[in-house]
C-alpha positions as CSV (number, residue, x, y, z in Angstrom):
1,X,-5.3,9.1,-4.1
2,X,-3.4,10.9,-6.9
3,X,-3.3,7.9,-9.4
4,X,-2.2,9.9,-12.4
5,X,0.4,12.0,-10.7
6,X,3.0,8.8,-10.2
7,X,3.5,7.7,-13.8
8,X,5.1,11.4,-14.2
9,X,7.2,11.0,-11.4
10,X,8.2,7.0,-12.4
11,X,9.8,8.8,-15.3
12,X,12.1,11.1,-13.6
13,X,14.6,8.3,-13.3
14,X,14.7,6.8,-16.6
15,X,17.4,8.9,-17.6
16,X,19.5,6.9,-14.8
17,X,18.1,3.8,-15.5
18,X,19.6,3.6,-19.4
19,X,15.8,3.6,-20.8
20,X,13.9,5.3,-23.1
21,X,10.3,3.9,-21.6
22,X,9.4,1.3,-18.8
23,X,7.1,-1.9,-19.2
24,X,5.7,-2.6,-16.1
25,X,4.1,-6.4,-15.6
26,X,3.6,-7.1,-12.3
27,X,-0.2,-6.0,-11.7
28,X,0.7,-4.5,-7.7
29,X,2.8,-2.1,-10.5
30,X,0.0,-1.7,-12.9
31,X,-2.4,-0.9,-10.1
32,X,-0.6,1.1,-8.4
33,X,0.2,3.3,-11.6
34,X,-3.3,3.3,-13.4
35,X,-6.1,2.3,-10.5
36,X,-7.0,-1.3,-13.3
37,X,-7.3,-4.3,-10.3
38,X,-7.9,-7.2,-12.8
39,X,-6.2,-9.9,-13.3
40,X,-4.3,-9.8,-16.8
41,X,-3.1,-6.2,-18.2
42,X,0.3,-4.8,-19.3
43,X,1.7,-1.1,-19.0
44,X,3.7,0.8,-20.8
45,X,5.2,4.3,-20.0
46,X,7.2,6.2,-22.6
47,X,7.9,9.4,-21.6
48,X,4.8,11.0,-23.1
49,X,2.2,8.3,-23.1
50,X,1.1,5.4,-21.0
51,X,-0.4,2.3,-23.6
52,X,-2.3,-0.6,-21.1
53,X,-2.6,-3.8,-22.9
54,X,-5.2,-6.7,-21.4
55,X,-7.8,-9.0,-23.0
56,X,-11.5,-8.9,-23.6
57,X,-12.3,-9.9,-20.2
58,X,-11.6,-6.6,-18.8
59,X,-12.7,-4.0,-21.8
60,X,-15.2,-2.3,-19.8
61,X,-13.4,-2.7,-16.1
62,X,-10.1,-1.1,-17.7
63,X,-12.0,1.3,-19.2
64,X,-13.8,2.8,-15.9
65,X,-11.5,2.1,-13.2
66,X,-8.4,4.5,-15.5
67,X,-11.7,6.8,-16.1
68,X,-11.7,6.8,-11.7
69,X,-8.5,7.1,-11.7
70,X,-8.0,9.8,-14.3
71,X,-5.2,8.2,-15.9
72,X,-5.1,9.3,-19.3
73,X,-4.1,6.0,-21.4
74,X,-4.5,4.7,-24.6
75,X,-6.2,1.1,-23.8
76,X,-5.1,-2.2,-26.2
77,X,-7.3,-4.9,-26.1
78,X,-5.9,-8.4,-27.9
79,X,-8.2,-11.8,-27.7
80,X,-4.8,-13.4,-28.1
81,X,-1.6,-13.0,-26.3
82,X,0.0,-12.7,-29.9
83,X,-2.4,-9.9,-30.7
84,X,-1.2,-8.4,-27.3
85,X,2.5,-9.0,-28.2
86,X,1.3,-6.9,-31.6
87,X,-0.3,-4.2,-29.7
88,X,3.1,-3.7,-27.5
89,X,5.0,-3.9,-30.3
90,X,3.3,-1.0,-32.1
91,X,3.4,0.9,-29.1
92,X,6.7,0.3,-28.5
93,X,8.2,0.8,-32.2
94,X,9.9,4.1,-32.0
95,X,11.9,2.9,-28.4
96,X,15.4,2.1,-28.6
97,X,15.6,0.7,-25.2
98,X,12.8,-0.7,-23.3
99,X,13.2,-1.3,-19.5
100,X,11.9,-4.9,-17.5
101,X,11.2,-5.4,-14.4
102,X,13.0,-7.9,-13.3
103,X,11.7,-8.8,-10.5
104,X,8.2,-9.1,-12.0
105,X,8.8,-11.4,-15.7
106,X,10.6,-14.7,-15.9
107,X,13.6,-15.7,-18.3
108,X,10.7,-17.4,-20.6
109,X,8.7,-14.0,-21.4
110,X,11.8,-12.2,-21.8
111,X,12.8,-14.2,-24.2
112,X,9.3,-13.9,-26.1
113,X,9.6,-10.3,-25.9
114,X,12.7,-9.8,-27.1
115,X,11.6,-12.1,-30.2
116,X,8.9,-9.4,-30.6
117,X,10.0,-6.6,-29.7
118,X,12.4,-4.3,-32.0
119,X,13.9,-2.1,-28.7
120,X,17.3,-3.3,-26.6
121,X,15.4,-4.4,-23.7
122,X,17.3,-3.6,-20.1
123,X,16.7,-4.9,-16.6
124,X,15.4,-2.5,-14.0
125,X,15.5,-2.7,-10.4
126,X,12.5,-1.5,-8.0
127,X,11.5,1.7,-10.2
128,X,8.4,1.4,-9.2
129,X,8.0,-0.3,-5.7
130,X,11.2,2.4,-4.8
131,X,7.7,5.0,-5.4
132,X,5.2,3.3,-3.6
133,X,7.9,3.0,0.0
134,X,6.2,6.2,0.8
135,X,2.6,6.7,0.8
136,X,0.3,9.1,0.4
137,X,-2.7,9.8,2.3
138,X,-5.2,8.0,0.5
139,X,-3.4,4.7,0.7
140,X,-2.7,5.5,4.8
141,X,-6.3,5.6,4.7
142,X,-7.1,2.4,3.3
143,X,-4.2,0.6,5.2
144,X,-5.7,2.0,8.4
145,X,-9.1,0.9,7.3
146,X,-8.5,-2.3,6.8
147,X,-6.6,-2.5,10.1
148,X,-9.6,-1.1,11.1
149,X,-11.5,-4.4,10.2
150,X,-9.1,-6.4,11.7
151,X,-9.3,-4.6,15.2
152,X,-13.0,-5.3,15.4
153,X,-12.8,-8.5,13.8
154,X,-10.7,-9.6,16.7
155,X,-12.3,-8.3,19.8
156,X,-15.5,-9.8,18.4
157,X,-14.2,-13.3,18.3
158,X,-11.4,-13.6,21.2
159,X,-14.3,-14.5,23.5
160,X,-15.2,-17.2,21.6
161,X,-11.9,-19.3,22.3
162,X,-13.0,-20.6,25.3
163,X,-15.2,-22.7,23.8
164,X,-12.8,-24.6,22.1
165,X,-12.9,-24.3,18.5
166,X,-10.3,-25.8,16.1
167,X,-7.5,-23.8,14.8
168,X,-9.1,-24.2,11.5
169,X,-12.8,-23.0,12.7
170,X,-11.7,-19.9,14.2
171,X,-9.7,-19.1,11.1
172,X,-12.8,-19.3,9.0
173,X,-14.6,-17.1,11.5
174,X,-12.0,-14.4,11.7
175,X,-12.2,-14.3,7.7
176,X,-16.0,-14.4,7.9
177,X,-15.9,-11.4,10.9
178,X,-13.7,-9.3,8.4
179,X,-15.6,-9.8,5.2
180,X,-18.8,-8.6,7.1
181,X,-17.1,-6.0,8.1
182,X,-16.2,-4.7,4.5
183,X,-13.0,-6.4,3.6
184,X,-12.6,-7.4,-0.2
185,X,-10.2,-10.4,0.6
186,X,-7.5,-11.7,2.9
187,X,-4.0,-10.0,3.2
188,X,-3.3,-14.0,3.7
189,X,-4.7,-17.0,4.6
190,X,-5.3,-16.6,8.9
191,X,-2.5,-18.3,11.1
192,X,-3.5,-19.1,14.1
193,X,-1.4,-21.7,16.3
194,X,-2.2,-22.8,19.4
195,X,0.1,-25.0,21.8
196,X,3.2,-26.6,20.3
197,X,2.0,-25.9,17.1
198,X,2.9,-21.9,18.2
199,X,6.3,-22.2,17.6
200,X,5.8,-22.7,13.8
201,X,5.6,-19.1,12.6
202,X,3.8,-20.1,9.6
203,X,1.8,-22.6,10.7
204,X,-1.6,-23.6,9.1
205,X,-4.7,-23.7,11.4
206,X,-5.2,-27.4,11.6
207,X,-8.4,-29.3,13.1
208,X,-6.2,-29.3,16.3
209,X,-8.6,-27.7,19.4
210,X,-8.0,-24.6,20.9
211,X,-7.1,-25.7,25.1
212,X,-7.5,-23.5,28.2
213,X,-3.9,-22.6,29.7
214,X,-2.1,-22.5,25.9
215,X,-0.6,-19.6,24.2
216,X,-2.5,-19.3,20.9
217,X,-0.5,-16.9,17.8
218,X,-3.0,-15.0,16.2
219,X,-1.7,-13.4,12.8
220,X,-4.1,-11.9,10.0
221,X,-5.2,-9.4,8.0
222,X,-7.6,-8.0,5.0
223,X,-7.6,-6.0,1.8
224,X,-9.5,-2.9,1.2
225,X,-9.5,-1.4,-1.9
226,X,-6.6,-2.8,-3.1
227,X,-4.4,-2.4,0.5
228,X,-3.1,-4.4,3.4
229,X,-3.3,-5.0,7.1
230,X,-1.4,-7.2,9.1
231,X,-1.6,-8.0,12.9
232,X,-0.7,-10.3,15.0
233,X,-1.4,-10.8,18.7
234,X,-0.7,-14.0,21.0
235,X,-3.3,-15.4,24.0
236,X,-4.2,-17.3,26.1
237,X,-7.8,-18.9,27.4
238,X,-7.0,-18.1,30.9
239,X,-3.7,-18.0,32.9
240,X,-0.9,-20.0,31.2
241,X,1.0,-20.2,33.9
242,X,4.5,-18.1,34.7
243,X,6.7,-19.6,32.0
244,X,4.5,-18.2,29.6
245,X,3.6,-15.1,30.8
246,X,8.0,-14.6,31.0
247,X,8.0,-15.3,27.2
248,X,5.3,-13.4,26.5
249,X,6.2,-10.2,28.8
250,X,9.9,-10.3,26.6
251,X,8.3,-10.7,22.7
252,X,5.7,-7.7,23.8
253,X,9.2,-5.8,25.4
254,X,10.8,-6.5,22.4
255,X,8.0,-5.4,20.2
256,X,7.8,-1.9,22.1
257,X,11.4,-1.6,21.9
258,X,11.2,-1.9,17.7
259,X,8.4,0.7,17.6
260,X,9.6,3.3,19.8
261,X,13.0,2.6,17.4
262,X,10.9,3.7,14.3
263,X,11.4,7.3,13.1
264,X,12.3,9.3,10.0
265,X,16.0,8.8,8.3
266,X,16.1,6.0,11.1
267,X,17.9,2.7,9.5
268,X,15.5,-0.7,9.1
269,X,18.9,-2.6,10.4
270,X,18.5,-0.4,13.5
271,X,14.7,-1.4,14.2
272,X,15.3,-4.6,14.2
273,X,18.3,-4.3,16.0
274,X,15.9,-3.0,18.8
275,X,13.5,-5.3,19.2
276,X,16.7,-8.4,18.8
277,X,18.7,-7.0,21.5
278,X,16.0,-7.2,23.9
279,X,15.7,-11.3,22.9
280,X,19.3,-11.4,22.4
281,X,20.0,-10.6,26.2
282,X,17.7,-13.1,27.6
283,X,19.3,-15.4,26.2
284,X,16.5,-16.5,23.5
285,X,18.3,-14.9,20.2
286,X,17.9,-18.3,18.2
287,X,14.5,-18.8,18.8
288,X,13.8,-15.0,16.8
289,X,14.3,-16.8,13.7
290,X,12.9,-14.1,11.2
291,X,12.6,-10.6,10.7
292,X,11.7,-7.7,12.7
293,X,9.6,-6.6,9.6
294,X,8.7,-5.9,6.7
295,X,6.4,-3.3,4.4
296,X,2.8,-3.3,3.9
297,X,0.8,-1.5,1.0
298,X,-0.7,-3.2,-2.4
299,X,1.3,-6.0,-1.4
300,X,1.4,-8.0,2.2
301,X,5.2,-8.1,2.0
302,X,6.4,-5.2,-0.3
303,X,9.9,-3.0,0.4
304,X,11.3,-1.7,3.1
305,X,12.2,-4.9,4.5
306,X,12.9,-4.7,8.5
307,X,15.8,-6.8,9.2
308,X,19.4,-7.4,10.3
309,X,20.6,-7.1,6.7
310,X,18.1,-4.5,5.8
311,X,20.1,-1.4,3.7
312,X,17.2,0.9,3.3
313,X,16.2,3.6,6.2
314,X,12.8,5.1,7.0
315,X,10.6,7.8,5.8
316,X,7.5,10.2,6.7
317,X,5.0,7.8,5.4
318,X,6.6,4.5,5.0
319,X,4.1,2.2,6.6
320,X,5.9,-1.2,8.4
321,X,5.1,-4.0,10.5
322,X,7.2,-4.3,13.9
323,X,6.4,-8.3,15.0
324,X,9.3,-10.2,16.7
325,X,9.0,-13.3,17.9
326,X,10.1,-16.2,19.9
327,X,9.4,-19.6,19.1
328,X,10.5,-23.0,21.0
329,X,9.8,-26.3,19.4
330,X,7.9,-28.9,21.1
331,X,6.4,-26.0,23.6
332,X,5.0,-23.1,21.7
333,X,5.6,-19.6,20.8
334,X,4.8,-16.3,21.0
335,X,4.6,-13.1,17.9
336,X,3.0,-9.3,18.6
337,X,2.7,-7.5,15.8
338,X,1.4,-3.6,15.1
339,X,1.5,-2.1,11.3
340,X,2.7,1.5,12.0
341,X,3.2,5.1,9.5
342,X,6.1,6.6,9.8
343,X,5.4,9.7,11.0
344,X,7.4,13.1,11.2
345,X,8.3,12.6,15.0
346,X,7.9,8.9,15.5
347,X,5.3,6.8,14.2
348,X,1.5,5.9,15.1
349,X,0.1,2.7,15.0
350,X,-2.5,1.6,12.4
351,X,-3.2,-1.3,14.3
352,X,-5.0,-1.0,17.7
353,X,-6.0,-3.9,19.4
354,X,-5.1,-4.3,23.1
355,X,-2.2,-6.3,23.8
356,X,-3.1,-8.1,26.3
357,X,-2.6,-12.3,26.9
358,X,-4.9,-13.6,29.3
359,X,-8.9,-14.2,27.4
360,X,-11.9,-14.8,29.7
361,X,-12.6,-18.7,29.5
362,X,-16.2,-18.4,29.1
């Protein structure tokens, strides 16, 4: 990946913006700008420099990952977070006004910065997370390879639902199969629903067992080197009988009806659109109660968002999710998901696993 090529190109709009330089707090930011994956650091880009500003903790990390990166920036380390308030400050001295990101600091650091600070500070909107929509082809890399993970995680472990485990049980062993596998962490904690509880799309896996003849929502994914996978597939220890199979044969219709819809310049209103209409007309519109999608990168949920009210369109490289769903209380529910780049004729999916809903009982 070209770390060091995006702060120049995070400047071009800071004419636009009303700033002179940009400090950038939330860390997906300050990763994606410098390569540093701790826990506590700072950024600021003027138009010349870039000035990072953690604590001791990370001296050393800092210090090698910008070095990986080849970010050239001059590092600030403060024991205190008033010696770190100092150190932007300094840095920050000759700025007449200094842009926020207001979606990443809260009214109460404002308010401390702007007691420290000597520049007009200004509110900014997406200047960074409008650069990462498109990725390059290191970070389509990593995306891929942690679906990847998640692919083989799962046609290790299906099998293994005939014998019953809890929804809780198989979660742990799908978070066990990935980390084996290479993955650094979770995208998110697993969901996996079986039964009634399947028509909770954000249900937690409970001690609940797993039942022959139940549709079962499968959604998870892992992190590897810093980016996302997400997948989602629903199933069923053997046949679940004709109801069922109806639902599940319109949410994987729908679902192929969103991903044919993605393309280049194509609107994220119209991808969903695609995948709703094919719910709306048999009669089950309601019960799609989120979403077509959303993006995936640094962050499990990050822009474009795919959805009704969705303003943004597509691009050669924007990776999404495409994972309607259809969810009836009291009975259960069903969600297929694939995480797909935008390509320059279509797009190809990152995620692979066979869609398929019927699992050998063993």
């Amino acid at each position: 990946m070209d770390v060091a090529g995006r702060a120049p190109r995070l400047r071009a709009p800071f004419a636009d913006a009303g700033i002179d330089a940009l400090l950038v707090t939330r860390l997906p930011n300050v990763r994606y700008l410098t390569g540093f994956s701790g826990s506590a650091a700072t950024l600021l880009v003027t138009p010349d420099t870039m000035v990072v500003v953690t604590d001791g903790r990370y001296r050393t990390q800092m210090g090698e990952q910008l070095a990986a990166a080849g970010v050239d920036a001059t590092v600030e380390v403060g024991a205190t977070l008033a010696d770190q308030h100092a150190a932007l400050a300094r840095a920050a001295r000759a700025l007449d006004r200094l842009g926020l990101e207001a979606h990443g600091i809260t009214w109460a650091e404002q308010r401390t910065l702007a007691q420290v600070l000597s520049s007009t500070l200004v509110a900014t909107e997406q200047l960074v997370e409008s650069q990462r929509l498109v990725k390059d082809d290191g970070e389509v890399a990593r995306i891929r390879a942690a679906c990847a993970i998640g692919d083989d995680a799962l046609a290790e472990l299906l099998p293994t639902l005939g014998d019953g485990p809890t929804e809780a049980d198989f979660g742990v062993a799908l978070e066990h199969a990935m980390r084996r596998r290479g993955a650094a962490a979770m995208s998110f904690d697993p969901i996996v629903a079986s039964g009634p509880n399947a028509a909770m799309p954000h249900h937690r896996p409970s001690e609940r067992r797993i039942g022959h003849g139940e549709l079962v929502v499968l959604d998870f994914g892992c992190v590897v080197d810093g980016y996302c996978s997400d997948i989602t597939r629903t199933v069923s220890v053997g046949d679940p009988g004709a109801d069922a199979r109806r639902l599940w044969d319109l949410v994987a219709a729908s679902q192929a009806a969103g991903r044919d819809a993605v393309a280049p310049g194509v609107a994220c209103a119209a991808v969903d659109r695609a995948s709703r209409d094919v719910i709306d007309a048999a009669g089950l519109g309601d019960a799609f109660v989120h979403g077509t999608g959303h993006g995936v990168g640094l962050e499990i949920h990050e822009a474009p968002r795919v959805a009704r009210t969705a303003s943004g369109t597509l691009d050669v490289h924007t990776v999404v999710t495409v994972e309607p769903g259809v969810y009836l209380p009291g009975v259960g529910g069903v969600r297929i998901e694939d995480t797909v780049v935008v390509t320059e004729d279509g797009a190809v999916p990152l995620t692979e696993a066979p869609k398929s809903l019927v699992v050998a009982p063993n």
